[in-house]
DRENDREN-65745 format. One record per residue: residue in one letter; x negated, z, y negated of N, C-alpha, C in turn. Coordinates in steps of 0.001 Angstrom, whole numbers, padded with zeros to 6 digits, always signed. Layout:
N
AXZYXZYXZY ...
This chain:
389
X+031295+043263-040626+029882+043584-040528+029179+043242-041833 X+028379+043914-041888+027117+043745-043429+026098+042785-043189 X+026119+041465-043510+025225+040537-043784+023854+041462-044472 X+022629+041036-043726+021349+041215-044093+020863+040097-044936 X+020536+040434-046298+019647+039435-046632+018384+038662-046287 X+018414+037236-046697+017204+036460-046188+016080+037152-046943 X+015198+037160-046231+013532+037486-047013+013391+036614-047587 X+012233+036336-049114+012147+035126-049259+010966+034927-048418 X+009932+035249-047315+009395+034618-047179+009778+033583-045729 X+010690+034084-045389+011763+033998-044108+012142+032152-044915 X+012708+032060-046080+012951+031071-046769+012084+030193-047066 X+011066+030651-047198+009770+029660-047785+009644+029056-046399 X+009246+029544-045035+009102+028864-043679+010299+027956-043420 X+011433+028099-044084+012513+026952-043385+011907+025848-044379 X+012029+026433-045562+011374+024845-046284+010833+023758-046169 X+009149+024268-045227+008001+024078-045424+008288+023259-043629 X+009432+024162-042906+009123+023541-041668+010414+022011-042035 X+011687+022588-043262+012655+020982-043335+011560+019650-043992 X+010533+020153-044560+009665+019255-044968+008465+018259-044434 X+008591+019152-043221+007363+018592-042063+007961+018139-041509 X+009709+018212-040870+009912+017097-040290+010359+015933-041066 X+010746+015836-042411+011102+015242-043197+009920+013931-043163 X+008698+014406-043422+007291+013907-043337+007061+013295-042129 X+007565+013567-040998+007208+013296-039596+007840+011739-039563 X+009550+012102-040121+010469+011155-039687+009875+009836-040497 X+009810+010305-042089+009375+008765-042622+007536+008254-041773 X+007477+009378-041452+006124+008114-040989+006073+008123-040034 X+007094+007996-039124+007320+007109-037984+008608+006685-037682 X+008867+005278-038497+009907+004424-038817+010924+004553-037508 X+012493+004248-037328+012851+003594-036572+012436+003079-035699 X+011981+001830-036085+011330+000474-035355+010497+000868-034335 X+009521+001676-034637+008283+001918-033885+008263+002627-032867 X+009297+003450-032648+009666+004228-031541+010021+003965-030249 X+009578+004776-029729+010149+004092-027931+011188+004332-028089 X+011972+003158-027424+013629+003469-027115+014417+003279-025899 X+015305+003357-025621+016049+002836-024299+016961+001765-024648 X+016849+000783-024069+017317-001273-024015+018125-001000-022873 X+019487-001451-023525+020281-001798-022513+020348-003110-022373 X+020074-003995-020723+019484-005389-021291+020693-006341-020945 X+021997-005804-020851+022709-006734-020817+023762-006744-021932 X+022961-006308-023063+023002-006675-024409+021949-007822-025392 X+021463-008393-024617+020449-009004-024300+021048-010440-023853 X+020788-011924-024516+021001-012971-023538+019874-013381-022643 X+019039-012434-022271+018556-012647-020721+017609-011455-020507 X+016492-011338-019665+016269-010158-018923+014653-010503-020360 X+014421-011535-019984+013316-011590-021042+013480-010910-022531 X+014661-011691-023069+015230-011143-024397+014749-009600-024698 X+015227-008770-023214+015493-007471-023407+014128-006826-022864 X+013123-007348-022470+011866-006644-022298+010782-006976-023773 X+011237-008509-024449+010214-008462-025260+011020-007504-026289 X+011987-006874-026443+012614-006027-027031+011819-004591-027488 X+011513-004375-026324+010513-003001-026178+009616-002924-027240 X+009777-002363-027988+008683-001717-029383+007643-001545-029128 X+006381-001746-029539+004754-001515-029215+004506+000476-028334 X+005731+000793-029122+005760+002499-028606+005871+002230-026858 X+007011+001433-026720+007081+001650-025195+008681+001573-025229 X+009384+001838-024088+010874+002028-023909+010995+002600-022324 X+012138+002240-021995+013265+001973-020904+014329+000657-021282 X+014236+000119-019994+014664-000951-019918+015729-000792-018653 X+016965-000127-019389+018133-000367-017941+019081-001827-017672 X+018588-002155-016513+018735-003173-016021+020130-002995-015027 X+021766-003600-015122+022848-003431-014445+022449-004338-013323 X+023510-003856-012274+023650-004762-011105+024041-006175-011411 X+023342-007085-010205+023691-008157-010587+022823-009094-010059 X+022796-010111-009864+021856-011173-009423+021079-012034-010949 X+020013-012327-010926+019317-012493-012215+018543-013889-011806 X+019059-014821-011613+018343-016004-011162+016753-016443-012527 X+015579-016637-011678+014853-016948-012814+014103-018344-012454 X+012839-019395-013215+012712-019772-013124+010897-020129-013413 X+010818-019299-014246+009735-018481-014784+009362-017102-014803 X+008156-017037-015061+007701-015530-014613+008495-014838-016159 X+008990-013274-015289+009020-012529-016494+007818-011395-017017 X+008076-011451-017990+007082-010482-018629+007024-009669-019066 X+006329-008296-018599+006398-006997-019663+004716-007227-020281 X+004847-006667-021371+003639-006579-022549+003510-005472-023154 X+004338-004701-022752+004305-003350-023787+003975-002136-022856 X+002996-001281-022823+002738+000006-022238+003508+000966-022527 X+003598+002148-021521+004601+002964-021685+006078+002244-021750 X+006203+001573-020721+007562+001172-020587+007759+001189-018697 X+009098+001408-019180+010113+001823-017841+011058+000375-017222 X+011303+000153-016631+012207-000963-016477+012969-000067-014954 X+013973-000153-015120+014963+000664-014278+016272-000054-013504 X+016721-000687-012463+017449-001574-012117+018935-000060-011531 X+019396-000817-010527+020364+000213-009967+020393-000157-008471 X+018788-000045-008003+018821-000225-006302+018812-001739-005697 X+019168-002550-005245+018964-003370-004796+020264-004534-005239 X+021002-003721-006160+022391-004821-006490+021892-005199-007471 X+021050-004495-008169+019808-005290-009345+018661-006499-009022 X+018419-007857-008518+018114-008560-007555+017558-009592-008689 X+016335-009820-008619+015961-010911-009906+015258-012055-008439 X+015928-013009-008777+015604-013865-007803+015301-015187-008086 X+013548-015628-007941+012699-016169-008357+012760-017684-007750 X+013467-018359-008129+013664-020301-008271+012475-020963-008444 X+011381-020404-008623+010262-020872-009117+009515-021427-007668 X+009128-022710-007513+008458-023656-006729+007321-024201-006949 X+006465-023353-008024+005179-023474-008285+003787-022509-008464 X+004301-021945-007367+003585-020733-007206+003415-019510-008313 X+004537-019509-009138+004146-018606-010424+005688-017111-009966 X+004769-016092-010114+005401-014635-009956+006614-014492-010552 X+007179-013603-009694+008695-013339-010752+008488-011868-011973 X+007567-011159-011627+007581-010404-012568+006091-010043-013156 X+005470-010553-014160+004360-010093-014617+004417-009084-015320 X+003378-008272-014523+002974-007097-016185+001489-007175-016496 X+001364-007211-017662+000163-007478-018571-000165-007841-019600 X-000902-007569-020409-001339-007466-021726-001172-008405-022148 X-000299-008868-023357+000174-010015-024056-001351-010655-024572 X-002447-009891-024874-003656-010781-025214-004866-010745-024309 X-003977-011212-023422-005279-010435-022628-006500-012200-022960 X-005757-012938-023060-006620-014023-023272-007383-014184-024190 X-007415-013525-025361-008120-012842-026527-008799-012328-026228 X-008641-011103-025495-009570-009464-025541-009478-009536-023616 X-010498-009532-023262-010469-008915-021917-011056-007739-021772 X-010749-006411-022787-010960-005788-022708-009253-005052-023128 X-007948-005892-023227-006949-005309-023552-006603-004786-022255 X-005395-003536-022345-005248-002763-021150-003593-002698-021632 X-003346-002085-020536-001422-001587-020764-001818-000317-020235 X-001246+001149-020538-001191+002049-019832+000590+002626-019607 X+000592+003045-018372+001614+003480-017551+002824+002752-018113 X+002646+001424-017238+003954+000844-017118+004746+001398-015705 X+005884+001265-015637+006516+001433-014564+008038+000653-013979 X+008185+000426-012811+008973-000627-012227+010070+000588-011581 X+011249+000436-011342+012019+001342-010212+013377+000526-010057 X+013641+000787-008564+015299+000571-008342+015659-001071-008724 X+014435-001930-008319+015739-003280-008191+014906-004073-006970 X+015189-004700-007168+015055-006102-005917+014057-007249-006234 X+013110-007908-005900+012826-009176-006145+012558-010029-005187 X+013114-010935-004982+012396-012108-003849+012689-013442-004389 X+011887-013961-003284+011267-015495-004305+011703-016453-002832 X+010925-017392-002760+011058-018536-001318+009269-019276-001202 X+009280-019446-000026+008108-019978+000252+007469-020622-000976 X+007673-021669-001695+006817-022155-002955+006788-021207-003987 X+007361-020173-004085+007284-019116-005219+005860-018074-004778 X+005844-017385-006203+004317-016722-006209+004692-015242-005662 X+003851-014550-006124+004042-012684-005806+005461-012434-006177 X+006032-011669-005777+007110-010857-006051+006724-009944-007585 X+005757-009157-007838+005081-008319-009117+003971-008508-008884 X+003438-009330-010035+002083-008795-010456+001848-008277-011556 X+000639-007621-011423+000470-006261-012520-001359-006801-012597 X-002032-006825-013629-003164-007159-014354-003352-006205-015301 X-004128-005584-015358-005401-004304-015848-003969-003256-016930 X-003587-003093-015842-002280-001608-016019-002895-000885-015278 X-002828+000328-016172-003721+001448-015815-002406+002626-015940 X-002477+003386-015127-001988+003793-014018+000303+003515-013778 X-000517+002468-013171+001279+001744-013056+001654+002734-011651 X+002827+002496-011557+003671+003554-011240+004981+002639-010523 X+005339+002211-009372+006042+001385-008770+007097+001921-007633 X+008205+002181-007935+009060+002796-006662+010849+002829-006079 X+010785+002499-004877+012198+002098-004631+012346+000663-005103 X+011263-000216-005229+011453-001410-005307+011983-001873-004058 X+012480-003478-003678+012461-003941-002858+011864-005071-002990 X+010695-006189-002111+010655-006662-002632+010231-007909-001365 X+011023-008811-001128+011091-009765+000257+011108-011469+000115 X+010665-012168+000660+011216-013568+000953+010008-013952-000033 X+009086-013503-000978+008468-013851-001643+007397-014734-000844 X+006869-016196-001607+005566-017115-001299+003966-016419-000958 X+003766-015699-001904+002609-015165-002013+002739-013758-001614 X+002146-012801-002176+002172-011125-002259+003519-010833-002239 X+003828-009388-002139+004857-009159-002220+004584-008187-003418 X+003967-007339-004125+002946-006902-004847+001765-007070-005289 X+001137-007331-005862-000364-007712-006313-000806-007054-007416 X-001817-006410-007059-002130-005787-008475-003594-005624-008484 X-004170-006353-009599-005303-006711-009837-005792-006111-011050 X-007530-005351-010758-007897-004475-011635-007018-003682-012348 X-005769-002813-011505-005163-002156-012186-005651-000636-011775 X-007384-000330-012412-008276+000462-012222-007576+001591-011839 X-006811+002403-012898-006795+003472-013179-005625+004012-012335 X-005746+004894-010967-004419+005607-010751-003286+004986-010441 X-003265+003766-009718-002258+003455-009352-001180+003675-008209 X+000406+003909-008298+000872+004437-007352+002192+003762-006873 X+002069+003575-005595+003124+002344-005084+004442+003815-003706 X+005536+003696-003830+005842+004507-003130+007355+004209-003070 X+008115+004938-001915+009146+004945-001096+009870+003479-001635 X+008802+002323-001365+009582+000512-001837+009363+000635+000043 X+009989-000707+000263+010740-001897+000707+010129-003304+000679 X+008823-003736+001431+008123-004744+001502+008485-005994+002586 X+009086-006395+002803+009402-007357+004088+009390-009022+003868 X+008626-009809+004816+009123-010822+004807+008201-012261+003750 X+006964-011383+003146+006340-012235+002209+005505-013067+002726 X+005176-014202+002573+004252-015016+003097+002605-014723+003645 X+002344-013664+001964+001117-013195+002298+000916-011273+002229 X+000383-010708+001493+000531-009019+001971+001717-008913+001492 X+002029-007655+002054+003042-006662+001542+002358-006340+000099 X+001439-005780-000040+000939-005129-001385-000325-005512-001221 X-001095-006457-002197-002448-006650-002012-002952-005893-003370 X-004356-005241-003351-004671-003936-004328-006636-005073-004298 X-006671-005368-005469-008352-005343-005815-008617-004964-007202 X-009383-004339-006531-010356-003222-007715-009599-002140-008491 X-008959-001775-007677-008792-000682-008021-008883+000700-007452 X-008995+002326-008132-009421+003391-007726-008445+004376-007557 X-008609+005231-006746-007351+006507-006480-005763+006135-006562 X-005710+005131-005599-004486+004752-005369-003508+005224-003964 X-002545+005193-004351-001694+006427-003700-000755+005088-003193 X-000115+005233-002137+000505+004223-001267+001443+005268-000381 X+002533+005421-000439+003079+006536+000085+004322+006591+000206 X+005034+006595+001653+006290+006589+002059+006936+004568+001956 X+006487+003567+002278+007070+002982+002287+006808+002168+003618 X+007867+001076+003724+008379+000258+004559+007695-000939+004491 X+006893-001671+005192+006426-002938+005890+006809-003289+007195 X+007290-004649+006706+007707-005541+007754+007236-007087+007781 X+006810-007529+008849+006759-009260+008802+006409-009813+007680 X+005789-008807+006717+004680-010058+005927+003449-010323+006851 X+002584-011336+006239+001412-011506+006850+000565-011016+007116 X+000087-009792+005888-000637-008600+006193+000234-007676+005948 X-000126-006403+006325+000961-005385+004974-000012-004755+004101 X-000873-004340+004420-001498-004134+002864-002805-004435+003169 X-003138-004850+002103-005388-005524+002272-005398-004432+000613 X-006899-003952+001013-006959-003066-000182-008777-003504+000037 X-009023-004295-001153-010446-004407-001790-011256-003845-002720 X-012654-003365-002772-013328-004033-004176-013064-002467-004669 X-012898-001443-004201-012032-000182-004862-012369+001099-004105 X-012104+001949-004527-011971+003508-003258-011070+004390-003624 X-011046+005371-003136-010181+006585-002710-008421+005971-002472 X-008407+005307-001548-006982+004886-001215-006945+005935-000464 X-005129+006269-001186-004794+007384-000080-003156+006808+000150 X-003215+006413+001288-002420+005032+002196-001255+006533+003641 X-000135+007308+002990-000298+008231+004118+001600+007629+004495 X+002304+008111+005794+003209+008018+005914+004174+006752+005399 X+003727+006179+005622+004107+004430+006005+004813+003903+007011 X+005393+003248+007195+006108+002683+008546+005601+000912+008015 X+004655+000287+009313+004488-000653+008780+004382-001699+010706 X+005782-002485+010881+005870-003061+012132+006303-004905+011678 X+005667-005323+013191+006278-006766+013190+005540-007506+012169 X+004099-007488+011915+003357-008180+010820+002793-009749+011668 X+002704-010487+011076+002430-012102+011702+001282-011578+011830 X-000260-011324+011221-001400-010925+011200-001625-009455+011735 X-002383-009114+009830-003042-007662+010410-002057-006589+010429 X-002377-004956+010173-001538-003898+009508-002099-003582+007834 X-003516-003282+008405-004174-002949+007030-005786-003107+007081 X-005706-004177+006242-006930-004539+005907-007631-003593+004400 X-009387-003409+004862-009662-002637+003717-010997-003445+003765 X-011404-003782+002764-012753-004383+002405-013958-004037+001173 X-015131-003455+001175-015540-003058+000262-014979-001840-000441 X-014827-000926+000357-013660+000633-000251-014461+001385+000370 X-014661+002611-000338-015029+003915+000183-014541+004871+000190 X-014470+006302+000779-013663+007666+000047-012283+007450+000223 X-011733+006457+001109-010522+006983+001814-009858+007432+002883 X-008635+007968+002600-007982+007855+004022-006499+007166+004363 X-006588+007069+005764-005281+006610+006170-004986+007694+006870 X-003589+008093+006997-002793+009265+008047-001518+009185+007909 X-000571+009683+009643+000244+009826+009149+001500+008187+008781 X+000478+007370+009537+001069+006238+009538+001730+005830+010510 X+002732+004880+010729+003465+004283+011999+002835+002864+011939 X+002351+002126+012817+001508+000749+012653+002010+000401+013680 X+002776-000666+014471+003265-001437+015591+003144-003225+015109 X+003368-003179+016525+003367-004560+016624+002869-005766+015593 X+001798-005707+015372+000757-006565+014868+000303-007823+015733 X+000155-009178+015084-000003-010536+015549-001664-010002+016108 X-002165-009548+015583-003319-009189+014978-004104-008035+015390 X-004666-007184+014583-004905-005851+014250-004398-005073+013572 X-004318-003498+014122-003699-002413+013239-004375-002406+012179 X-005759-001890+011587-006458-001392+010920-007821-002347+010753 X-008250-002869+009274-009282-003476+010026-010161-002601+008639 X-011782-002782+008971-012880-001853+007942-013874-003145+007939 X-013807-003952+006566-014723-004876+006487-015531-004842+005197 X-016630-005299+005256-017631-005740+004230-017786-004520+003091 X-018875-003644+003795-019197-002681+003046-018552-001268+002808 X-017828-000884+003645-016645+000560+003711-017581+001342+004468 X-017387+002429+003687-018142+003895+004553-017339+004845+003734 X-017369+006361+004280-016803+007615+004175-015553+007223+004050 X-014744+006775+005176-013669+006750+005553-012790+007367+006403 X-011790+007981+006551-010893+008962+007257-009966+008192+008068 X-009737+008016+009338-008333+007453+009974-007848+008182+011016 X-006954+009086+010509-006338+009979+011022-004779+010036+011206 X-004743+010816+012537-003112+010755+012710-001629+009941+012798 X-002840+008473+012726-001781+007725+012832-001331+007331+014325 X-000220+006807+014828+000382+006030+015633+000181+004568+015780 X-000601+004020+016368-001172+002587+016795-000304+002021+017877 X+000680+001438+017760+001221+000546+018885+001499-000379+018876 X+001071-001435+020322+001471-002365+020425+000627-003918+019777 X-000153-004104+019521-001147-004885+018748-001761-006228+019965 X-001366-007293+019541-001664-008200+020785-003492-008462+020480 X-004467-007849+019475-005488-008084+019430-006008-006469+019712 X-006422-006042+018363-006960-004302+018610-006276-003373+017992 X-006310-001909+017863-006166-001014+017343-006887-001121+015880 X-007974-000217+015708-009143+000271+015250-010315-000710+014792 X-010681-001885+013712-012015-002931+013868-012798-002338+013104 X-013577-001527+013864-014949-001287+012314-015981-002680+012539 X-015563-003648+011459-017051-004836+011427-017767-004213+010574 X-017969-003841+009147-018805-003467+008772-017920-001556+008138 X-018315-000831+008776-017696+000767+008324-018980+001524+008870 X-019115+002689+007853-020289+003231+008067-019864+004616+007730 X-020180+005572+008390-019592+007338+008363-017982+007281+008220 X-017546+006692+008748-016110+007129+009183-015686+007979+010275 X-014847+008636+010396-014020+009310+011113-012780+008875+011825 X-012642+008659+013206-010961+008141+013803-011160+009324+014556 X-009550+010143+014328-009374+011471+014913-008055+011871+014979 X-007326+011942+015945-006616+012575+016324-005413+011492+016239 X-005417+010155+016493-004940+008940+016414-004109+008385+017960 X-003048+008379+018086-002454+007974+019398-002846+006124+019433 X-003085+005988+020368-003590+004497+020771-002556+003815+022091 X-001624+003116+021528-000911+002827+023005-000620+001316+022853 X-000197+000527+024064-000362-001225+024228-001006-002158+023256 X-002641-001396+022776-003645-002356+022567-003932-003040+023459 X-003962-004449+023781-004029-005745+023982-005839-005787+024801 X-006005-006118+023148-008139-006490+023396-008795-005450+023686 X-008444-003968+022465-009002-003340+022404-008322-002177+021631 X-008561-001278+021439-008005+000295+020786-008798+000351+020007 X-010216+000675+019399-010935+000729+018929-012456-000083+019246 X-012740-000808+018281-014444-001753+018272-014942-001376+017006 X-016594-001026+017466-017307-000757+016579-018225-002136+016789 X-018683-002614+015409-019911-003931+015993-020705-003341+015542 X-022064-004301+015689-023413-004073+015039-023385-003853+013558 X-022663-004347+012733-022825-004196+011462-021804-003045+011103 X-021327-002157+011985-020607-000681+011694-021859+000500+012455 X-021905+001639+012237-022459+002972+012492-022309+004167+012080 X-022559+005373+012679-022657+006348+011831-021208+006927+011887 X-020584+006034+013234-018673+007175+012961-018669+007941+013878 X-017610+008567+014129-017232+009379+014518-016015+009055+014993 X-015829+009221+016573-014298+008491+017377-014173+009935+018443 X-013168+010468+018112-012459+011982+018544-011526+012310+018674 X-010969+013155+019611-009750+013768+019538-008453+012946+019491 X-008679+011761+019802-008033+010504+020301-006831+010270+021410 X-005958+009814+021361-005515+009476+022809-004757+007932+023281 X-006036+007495+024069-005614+005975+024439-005028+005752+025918 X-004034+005418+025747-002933+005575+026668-002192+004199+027093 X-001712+003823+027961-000886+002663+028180+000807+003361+028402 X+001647+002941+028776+002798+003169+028947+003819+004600+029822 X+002640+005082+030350+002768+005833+032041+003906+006843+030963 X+004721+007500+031758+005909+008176+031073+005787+009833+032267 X+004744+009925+033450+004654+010828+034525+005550+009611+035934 X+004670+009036+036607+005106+009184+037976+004933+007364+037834 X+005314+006723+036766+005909+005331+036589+005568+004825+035434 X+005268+003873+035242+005088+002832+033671+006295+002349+033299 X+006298+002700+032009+007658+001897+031366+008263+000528+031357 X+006785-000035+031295+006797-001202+031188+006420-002013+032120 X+006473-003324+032939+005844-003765+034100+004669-004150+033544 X+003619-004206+034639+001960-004616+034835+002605-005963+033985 X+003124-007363+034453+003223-008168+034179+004334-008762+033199 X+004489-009300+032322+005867-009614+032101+005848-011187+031343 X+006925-011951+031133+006966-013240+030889+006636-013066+029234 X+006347-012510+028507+006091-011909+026953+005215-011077+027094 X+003673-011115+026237+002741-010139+026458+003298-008579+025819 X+004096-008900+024579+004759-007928+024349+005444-006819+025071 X+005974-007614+025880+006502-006797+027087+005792-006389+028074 X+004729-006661+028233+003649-005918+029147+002883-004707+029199 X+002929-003704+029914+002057-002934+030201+000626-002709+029905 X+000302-002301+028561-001391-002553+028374-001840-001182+027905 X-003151-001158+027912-003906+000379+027294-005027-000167+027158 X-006020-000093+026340-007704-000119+026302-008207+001196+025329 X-009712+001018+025630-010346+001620+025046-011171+001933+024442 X-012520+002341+024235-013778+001743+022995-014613+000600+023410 X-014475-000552+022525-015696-001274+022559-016367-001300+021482 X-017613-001125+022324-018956-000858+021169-019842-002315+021182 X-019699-002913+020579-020384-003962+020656-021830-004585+019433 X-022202-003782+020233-023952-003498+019202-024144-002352+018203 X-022963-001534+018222-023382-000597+017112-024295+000905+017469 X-024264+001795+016627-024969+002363+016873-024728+003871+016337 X-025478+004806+016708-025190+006142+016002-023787+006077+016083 X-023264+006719+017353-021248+006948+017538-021485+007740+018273 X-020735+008775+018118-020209+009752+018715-019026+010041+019242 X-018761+010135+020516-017289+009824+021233-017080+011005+021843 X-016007+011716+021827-016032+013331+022329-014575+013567+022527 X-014355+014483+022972-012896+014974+022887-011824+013915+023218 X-011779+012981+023679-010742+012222+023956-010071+012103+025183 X-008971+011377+024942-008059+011628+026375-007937+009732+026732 X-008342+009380+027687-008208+007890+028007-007175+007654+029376 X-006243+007320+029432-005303+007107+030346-004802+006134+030861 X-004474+005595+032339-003850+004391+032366-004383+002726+031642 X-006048+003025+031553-006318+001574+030827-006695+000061+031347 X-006349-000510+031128-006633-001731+031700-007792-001920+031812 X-008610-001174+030941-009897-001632+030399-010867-000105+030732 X-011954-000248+030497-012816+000944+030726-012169+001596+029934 X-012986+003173+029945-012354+003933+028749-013202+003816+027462 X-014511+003513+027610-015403+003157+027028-016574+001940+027254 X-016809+000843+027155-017524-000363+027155-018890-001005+026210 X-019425-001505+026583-020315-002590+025640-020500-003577+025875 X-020428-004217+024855-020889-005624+024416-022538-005997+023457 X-023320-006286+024228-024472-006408+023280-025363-004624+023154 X-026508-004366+022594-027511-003505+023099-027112-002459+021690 X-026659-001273+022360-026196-000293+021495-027516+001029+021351 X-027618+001410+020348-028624+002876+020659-028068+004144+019624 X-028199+005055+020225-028145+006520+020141-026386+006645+020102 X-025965+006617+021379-024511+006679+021357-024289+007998+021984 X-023822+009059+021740-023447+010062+022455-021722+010220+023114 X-021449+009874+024394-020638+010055+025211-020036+011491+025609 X-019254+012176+025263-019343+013628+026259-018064+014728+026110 X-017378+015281+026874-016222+016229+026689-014798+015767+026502 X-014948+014044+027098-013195+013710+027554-012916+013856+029036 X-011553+013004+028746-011002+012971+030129-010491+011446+030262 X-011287+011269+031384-010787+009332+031513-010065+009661+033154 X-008624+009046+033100-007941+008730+034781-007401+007640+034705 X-007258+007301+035831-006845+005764+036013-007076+004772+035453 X-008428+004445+035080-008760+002979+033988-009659+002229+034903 X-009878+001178+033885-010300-000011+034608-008930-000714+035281 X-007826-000534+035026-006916-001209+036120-006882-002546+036123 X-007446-003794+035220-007454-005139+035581-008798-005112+035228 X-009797-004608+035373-011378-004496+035701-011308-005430+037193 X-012407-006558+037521-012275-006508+039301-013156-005347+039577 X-012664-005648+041167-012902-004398+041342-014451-003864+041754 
């Protein structure tokens, strides 16, 4: 075949483009670049995070048990730290209440205006013992990014993440077993909580000080306390959740929450209530199964108004013909229960569309002098059953 000659101007563009990267490469050294740390090249896990270049990295972390004694630390934004599932296990010796994994701004004691942006955690393990602190804490990381963690046995939190404003997102982890929440969240905005596992911490998640939590498809059972505490939050929702067996309460709405959504979740089993609005204002509970609430399924007080309780169904055990469970049993757990709204001083509620079944309790009640409540378009059978008569 006959080779075509190069144009020269065909030539002048390779030049001009071997020269721009030529230009690119020297002014941005080696050094400065994000890289990937293999950290068991590294004599310890610390070694290999303060490793990470101001650019950022990946930090692959092998299987293995990682005994620590002190908190570790990431400082560098735009970094990855990557384990291999749960055989990756950093396990926190520490008996003075201090975290096994910090992330946050190396000055922050300087500048409290320093930030980290998009750090991220995946694929290992952490747990601590009663005198040990959080499992991760994270301090003004803006939009951290957390998933397939596991993270159990920890003193304090099992997560904590404080003023980590911007976008934060916690998902398909593994929370069990911490002294205090599963994931405690203050002040922060548009946080995404999604697909994970709570068990037998004390709370499983308290979310403060913040709004637009969007908290959906969760499995969260067997908590000493609450399910989910929210305080001072607006502009969210919950849905789509599994919530059982709570010491406590499923859901609680305190100190200052309005335009809130609680939808679609599954409420069972709660030896106190379902549903607490103390202070919630224009919320929505809709389309929410309610079964062996204890006290109550849903309470609105005086210092909540303005919701909306619909399309509901509060139910006790009945399966057609028979209860699953006996009226009585030597474990309240094991007992037969259903309730249904108490309104206890609030006001402006609207109750419609619901199905009330089998309750121990009215289907609807008050406590204390309620006004402008509109009642109308359910179906209540068989309640009142430990009402006298």
């Amino acid at each position: 075949r006959t080779s075509l000659p190069m144009k020269p101007h065909f030539l002048s563009c390779c030049v001009v483009l071997a020269l721009s990267v030529s230009a690119f490469s020297q002014a941005t050294p080696p050094k400065t670049r994000a890289k990937a740390i293999d950290a068991s090249k590294y004599p310890s896990l610390q070694a290999a995070f303060d490793a990470v270049p101001e650019a950022g990295g990946i930090v692959l972390v092998a299987p293995g048990d990682y005994e620590i004694t002190e908190p570790l630390r990431v400082k560098t934004g735009e970094t990855r730290i990557v384990g291999s599932g749960a055989a990756t296990h950093i396990i926190n010796k520490n008996e003075e209440g201090k975290p096994a994994l910090v992330l946050e701004p190396a000055n922050i004691e300087q500048d409290k205006k320093a930030r980290l942006w998009r750090v991220q955690v995946a694929d290992v393990r952490i747990s601590g013992n009663e005198k040990s602190g959080d499992g991760i804490y994270a301090h003004f990381i803006q939009e951290i990014y957390l998933e397939g963690v596991s993270i159990d046995h920890n003193g304090a939190h099992g997560i904590n993440l404080v003023d980590c404003f911007e976008d934060p997102r916690i998902a398909d982890s593994i929370l069990t077993y911490n002294k205090l929440c599963g994931i405690n969240i203050e002040g922060c905005h548009d946080i995404v909580v999604n697909g994970n596992h709570f068990e037998e911490n004390q709370d499983a998640l308290r979310c403060a000080d913040g709004f637009n939590l969007c908290m959906n498809g969760n499995n969260i059972d067997d908590h000493l306390r609450h399910g989910v505490v929210i305080e001072n939050t607006y502009g969210s929702v919950l849905s789509g959740n599994m919530i059982e067996e709570c010491n406590g309460t499923a859901i609680i709405l305190d100190r200052d929450c309005y335009g809130i959504t609680l939808s679609a979740n599954v409420i069972a089993h709660h030896l106190e209530g379902g549903i607490d609005l103390r202070d919630a204002w224009g919320c929505s509970i809709s389309a929410n199964t309610f079964t062996i609430a204890h006290k109550f399924s849903v309470r609105a007080s005086k210092d909540s108004g303005r919701n909306t309780i619909s399309a509901n169904n509060f139910c006790n055990t009945h399966i057609g013909g028979a209860d699953k469970r006996p009226a009585e049993d030597k474990t309240p757990m094991g007992t037969d229960e259903g309730t249904g709204i108490l309104l206890a001083g609030t006001s402006d509620t609207t109750i419609s569309g619901n199905t009330f079944g089998g309750l121990s309790s009215a289907a609807v009640w008050t406590d204390g002098a309620c006004q402008r409540i509109l009642v109308s378009g359910n179906i209540v059978t068989d309640c009142g059953r430990k009402l006298p008569k």
